[in-house]
N, C-alpha and C positions, 0 to 999 in steps of 0.2 A: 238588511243586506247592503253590502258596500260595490257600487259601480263607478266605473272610469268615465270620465266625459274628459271627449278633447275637441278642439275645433280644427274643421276641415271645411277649407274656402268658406262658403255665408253659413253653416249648417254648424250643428254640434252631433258630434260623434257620441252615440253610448257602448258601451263594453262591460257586458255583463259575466262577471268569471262565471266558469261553468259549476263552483262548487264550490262551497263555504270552508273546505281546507283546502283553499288555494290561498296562499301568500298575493294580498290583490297587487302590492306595490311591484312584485315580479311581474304577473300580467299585462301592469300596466304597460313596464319599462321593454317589454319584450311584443306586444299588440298593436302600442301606440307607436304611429313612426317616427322614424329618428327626428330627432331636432325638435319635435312637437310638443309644445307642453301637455300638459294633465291633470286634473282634480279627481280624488278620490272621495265620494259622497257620498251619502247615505240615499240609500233607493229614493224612498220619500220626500227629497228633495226634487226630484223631476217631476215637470209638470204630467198633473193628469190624463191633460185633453194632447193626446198627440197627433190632433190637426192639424195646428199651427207649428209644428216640428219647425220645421224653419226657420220660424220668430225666434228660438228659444236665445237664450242672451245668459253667457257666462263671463267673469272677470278671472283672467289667467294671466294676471300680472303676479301674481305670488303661486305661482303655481307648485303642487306637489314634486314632482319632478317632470324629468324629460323622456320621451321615447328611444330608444335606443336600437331595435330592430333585433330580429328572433338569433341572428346571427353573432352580434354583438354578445346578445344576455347570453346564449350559449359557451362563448367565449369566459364569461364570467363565470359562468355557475362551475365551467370545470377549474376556472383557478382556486376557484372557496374551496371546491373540492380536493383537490393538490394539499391545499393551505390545512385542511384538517384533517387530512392523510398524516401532514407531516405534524402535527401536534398530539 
């Protein structure tokens, strides 16, 4: 299963979609806030032991994309929608 990490102040944020037919790269861009970057990875890739949550240590220099906020994507989704109304 595919989860969102983004960072937020010292910590890494997880986002887990709620369902395997969720399109994740929508969740992300619509969950994670705006401006924020995000990697989209596979479950198994988080560490196990989530004592050390805090420690955990991501490279988001090439990130997947960016957050964009629920309002923005909404924004979007009804233009794609328009877009293949008209197609």
């Amino acid at each position: 299963m595919q989860v969102i990490i983004y960072p937020d102040d010292d910590t890494i944020c997880v986002v887990i979609p709620a369902s395997d037919n969720i399109i994740v790269d929508d969740v992300a861009k619509r969950d994670v806030p705006i401006g924020v970057p995000y990697l989209i990875i596979d479950s198994s890739e988080l560490p196990s032991d989530r004592y050390f949550r805090d420690a955990w240590e991501a490279d988001f220099t090439n990130p997947d994309g960016y957050g964009i906020g629920v309002e923005a994507w909404e924004n979007l989704k009804r233009l794609e929608d328009l877009s293949d109304d008209q197609n």
